[in-house]
C-alpha positions in Angstrom: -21.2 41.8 13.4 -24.3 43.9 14.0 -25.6 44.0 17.9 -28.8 42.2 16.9 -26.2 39.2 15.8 -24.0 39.5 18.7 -27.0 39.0 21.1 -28.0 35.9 19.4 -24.6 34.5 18.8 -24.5 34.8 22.9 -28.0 32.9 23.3 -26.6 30.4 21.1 -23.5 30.1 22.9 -25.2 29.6 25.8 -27.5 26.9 24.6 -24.2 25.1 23.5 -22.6 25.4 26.5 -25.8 24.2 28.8 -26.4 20.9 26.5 -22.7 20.4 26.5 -21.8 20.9 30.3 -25.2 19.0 30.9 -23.5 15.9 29.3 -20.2 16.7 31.1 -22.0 16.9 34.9 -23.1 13.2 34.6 -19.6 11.6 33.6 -17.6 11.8 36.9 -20.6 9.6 38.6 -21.6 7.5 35.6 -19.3 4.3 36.7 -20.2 4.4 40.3 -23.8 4.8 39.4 -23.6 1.8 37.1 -21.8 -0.5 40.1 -25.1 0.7 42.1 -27.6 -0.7 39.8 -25.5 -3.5 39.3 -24.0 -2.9 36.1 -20.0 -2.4 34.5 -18.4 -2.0 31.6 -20.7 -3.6 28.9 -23.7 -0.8 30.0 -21.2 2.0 30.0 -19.9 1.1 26.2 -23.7 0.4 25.1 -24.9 3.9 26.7 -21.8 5.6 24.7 -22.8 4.1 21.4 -26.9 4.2 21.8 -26.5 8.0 21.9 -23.1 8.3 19.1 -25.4 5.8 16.9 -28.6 7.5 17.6 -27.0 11.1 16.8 -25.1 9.5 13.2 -28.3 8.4 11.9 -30.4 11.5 12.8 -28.4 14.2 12.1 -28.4 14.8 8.3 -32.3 14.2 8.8 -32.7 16.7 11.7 -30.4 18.7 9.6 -32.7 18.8 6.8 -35.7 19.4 9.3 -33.5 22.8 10.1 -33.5 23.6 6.5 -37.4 23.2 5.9 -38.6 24.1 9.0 -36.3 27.1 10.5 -33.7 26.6 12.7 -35.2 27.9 16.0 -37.9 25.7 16.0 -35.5 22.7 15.8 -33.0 24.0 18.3 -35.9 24.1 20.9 -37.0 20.8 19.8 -33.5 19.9 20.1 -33.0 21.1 23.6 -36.6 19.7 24.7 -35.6 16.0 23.5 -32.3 16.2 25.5 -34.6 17.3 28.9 -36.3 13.9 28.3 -33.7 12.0 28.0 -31.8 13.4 31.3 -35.1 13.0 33.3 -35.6 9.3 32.3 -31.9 9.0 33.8 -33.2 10.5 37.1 -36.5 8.7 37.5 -35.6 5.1 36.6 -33.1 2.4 37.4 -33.5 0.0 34.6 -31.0 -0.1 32.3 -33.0 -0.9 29.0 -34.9 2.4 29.8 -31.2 4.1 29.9 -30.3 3.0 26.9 -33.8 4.0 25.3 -33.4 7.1 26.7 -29.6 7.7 25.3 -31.6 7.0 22.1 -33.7 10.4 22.7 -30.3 12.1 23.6 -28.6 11.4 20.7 -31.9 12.6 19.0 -31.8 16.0 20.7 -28.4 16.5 20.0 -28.7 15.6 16.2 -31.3 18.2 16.1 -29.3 20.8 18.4 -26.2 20.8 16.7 -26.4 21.3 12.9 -29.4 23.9 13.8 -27.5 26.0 15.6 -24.6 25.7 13.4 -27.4 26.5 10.6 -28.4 29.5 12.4 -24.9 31.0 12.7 -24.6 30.9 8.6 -28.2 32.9 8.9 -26.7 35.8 10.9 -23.0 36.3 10.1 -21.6 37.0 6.2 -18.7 35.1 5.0 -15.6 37.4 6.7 -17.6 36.8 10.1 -18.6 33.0 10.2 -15.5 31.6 11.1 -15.8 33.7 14.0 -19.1 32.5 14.7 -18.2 28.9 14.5 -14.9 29.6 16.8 -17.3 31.5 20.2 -19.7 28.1 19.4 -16.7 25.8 19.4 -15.3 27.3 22.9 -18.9 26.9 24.5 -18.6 23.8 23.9 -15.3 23.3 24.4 -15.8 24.9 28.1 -19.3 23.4 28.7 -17.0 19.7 28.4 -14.4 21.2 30.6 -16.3 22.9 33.8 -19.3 19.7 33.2 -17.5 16.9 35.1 -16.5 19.5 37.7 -19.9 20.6 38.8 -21.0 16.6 37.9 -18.4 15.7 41.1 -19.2 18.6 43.2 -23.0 17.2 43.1 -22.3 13.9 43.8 -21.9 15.0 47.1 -25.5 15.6 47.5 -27.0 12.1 46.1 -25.6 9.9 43.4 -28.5 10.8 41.1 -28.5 14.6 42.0 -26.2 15.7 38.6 -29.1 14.1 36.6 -31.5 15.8 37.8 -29.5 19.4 37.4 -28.8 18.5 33.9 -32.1 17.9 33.1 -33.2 21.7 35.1 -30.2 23.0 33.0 -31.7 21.8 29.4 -35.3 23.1 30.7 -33.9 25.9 31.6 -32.4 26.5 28.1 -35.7 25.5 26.1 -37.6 28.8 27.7 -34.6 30.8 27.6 -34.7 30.4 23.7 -38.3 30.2 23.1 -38.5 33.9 24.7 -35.3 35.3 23.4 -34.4 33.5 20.3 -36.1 34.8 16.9 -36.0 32.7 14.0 -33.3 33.4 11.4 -34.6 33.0 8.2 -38.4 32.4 8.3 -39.3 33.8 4.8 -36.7 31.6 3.3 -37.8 27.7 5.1 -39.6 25.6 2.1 -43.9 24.5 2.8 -44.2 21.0 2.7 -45.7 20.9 -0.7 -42.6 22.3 -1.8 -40.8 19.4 0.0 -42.7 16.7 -1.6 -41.4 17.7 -4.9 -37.7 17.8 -3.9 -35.1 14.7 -4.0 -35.6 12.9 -0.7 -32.9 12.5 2.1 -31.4 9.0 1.2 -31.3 10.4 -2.4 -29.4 13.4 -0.9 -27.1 11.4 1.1 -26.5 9.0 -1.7 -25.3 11.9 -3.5 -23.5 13.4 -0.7 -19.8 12.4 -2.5 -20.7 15.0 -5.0 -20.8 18.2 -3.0 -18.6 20.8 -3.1 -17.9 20.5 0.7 -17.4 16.9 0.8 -13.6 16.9 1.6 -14.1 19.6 4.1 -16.6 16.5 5.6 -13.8 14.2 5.1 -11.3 16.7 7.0 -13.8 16.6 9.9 -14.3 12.8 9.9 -10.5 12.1 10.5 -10.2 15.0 13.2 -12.9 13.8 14.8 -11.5 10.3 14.6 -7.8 11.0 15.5 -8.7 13.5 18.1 -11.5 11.3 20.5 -9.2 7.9 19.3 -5.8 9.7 21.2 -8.4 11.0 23.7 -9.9 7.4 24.5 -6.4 5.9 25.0 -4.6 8.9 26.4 -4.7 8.2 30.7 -4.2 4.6 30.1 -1.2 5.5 27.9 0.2 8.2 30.0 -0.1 5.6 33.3 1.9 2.7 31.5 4.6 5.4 29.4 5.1 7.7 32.6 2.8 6.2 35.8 1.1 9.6 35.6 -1.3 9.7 38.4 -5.0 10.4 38.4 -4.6 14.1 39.4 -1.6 15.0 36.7 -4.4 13.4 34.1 -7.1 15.2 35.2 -4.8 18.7 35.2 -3.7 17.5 31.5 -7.3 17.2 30.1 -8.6 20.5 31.9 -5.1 22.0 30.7 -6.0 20.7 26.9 -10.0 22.1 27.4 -8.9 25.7 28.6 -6.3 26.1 25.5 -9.0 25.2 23.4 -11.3 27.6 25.1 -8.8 30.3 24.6 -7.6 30.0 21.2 -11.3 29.7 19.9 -12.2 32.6 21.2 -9.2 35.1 20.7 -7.3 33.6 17.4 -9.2 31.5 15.1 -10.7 34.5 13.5 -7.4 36.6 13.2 -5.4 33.8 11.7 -8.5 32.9 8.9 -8.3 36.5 8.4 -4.0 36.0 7.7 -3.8 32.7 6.0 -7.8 32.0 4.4 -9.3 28.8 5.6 -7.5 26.8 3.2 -3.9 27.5 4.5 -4.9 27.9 8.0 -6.6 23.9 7.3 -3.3 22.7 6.1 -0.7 24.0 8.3 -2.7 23.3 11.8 -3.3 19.4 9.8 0.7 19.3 9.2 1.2 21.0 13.4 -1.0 18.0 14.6 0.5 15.2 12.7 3.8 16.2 13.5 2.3 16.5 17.8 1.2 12.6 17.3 4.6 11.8 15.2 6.1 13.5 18.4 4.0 11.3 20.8 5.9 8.6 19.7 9.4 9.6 20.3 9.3 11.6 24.2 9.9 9.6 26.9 9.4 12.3 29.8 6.0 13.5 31.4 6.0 17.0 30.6 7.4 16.8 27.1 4.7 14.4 26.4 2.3 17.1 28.1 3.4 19.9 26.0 2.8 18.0 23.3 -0.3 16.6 24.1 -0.9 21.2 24.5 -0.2 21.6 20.6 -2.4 19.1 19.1 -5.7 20.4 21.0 -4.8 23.5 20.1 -4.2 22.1 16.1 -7.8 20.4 16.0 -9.5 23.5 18.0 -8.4 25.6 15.7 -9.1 23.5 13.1 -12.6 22.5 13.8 -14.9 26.0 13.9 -12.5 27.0 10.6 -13.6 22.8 8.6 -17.0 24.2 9.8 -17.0 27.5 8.2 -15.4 26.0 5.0 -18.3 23.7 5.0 -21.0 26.8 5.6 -19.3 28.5 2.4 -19.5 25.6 0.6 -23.0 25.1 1.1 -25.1 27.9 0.5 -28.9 27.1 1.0 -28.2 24.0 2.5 -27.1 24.9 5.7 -28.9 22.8 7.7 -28.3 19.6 5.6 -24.5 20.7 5.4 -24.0 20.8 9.4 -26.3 17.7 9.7 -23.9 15.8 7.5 -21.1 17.2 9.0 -22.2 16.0 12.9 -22.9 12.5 11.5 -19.2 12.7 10.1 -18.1 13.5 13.1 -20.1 11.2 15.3 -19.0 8.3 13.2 -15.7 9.1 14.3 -16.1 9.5 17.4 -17.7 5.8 17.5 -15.0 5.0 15.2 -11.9 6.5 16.5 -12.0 4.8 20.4 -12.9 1.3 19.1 -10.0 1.2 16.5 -8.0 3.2 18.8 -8.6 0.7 22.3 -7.7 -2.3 19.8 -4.5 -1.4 18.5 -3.5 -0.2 21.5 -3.7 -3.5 23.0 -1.4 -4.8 20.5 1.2 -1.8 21.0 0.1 1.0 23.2 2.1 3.0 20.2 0.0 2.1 17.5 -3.2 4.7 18.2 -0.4 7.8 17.3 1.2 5.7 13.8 -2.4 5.2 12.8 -3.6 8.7 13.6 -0.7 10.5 12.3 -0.6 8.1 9.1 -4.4 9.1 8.3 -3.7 12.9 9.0 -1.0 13.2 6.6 -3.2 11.5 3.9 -5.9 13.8 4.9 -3.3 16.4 4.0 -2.6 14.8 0.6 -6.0 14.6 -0.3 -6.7 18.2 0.8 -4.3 19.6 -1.3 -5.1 17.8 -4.7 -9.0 18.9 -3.8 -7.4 22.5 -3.4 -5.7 22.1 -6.8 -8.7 20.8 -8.3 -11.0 24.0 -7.0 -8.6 26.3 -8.6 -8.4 25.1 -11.8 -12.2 24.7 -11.7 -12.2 28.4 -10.8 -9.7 29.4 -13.4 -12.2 27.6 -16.1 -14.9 29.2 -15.2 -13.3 32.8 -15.4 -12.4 31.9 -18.8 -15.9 30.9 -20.0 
């Protein structure tokens, strides 16, 4: 990777790992903030799915926007939009304006996320963009691990302090990129008369079963399901299993956020460079079926821990190398590609905890059957796609 691209690969990382810690800082005061504006559970779940909902429906547009308009453009726009929304938090106490305001989160992040993943196809070749999508992985992996840290530290300074930082924060990154970032591709973006003549985005999303990368999609729809599913249920299954107590939980989720951090940025690229995406996909599929299979049989703490280790380190492997697959797959269509992909992924994360808190309160063993039952069908699937790429390869050598 050329300097040029390293130096924007680390503006980007930092961009992810601003808008990402910016969400984290928030969550450690969130419930007591709620209590204090005389609010519970119901606001909490509503601010959770106006920004999942908001992001799900916006992203394969914003995507496209990335596509027609250039990425950096939309990446500022992106970051600008997610300002908004933290400021509304710190200026106002009614909770219809919060949820507006989640609204204009979710916005910003539709727009951030597939842009900058865009952007990272724009300035890496093939060999290199797994390794691009790993360092933007661990910035956000470590932006959701130190986030809730600094978020508690603040609290100490006014309950509404950590909105107010996140907002400075996300500022702070929309004139750090507007003077550093170039665009990627600016001779490449389509004029809108060119626009007007191509299909529209519902067409494109209607069609979307048809791509190339739409198993890849898939892959990340189930991850993203399974992972934040086990995630929602995990400290209120490790207190009934084990009476874990609040500080061994909060070591296991920093614990599982540092491995992630790690492996993203010092193996992902070396084992794609071993295996190929498609192996390195299956086997780290088959490792984190067999950690939830595993979650069902331990009956001490730290066995359940270790465990608990190997399937974030699975599914962060797993997810910059899905992304990558998909970035191959697509080749013009970036933008679109990693817009489609976010919604995928933000339909699982609505999906996952709501299917995940309901069977649980039927059998607080359920979550890991259902997880591990859809990741070994995931694999199933993945490997009669693979078979089906091949021979399509093999055909067209012979024509």
């Amino acid at each position: 990777m050329s300097r040029n691209a390293q130096r924007k690969l680390v503006i980007l990382m930092v961009n992810m790992f601003i808008a990402n810690a910016s969400f984290g800082i928030i969550i450690p005061i969130l419930p007591e903030y709620l209590q204090s504006i005389n609010q519970g559970g119901t606001a909490a779940g509503l601010l959770i799915a106006f920004f999942a909902g908001a992001q799900l429906f916006f992203s394969p547009i914003a995507g496209k926007w990335a596509d027609q308009y250039g990425r950096r453009k939309i990446i500022i726009y992106g970051l600008g939009t997610l300002s908004i929304s933290m400021f509304v938090f710190y200026v106002t106490d009614i909770i219809w304006i919060h949820y507006f305001s989640r609204v204009i989160g979710g916005l910003g992040a539709a727009m951030l996320i597939p842009a900058i993943f865009a952007y990272i196809a724009d300035i890496t070749t093939m060999e290199q963009r797994a390794k691009g999508h790993s360092f933007l992985s661990a910035a956000m992996s470590l932006g959701i691990v130190i986030g809730p840290g600094i978020g508690g530290f603040l609290a100490h300074a006014g309950l509404k302090i950590p909105f107010l930082v996140a907002a400075i924060s996300s500022i702070t990154a929309v004139i750090f990129s507007f003077l550093l970032l170039e665009e990627s591709k600016k001779q490449e973006y389509e004029s809108p008369k060119d626009i007007k003549s191509k299909e529209s985005i519902g067409t494109k999303l209607a069609q979307s079963v048809k791509l190339p990368y739409f198993i890849p999609l898939l892959i990340s729809l189930v991850m993203s399901f399974g992972l934040v599913g086990y995630e929602s249920i995990l400290s209120l299954f490790m207190e009934n299993q084990f009476d874990a107590s609040p500080q061994q939980i909060a070591i296991m989720i920093t614990s599982t956020g540092l491995v992630s951090v790690l492996v993203q940025l010092l193996f992902v690229e070396k084992i794609v460079r071993k295996l190929g995406e498609l192996k390195t996909i299956h086997l780290f599929l088959g490792l984190a079926a067999v950690g939830f299979f595993l979650s069902l049989i331990v009956n001490q703490f730290y066995l359940f821990f270790g465990i608990t280790l190997i399937i974030f380190l699975a599914t962060s492997i797993l997810r910059p190398v899905v992304n990558a697959l998909i970035s191959r797959l697509a080749g013009e269509n970036q933008g679109f590609a990693m817009g489609l992909n976010n919604a995928n992924m933000s339909f699982g994360n609505i999906l996952g905890p709501t299917i995940a808190g309901v069977v649980y309160d039927v059998n607080v063993f359920y979550p890991f059957i259902l997880s591990t039952v859809f990741i070994v069908v995931t694999i199933i699937i993945t490997g009669g796609w693979q078979k089906y790429m091949t021979s399509k390869q093999t055909e067209f050598v012979k024509e």
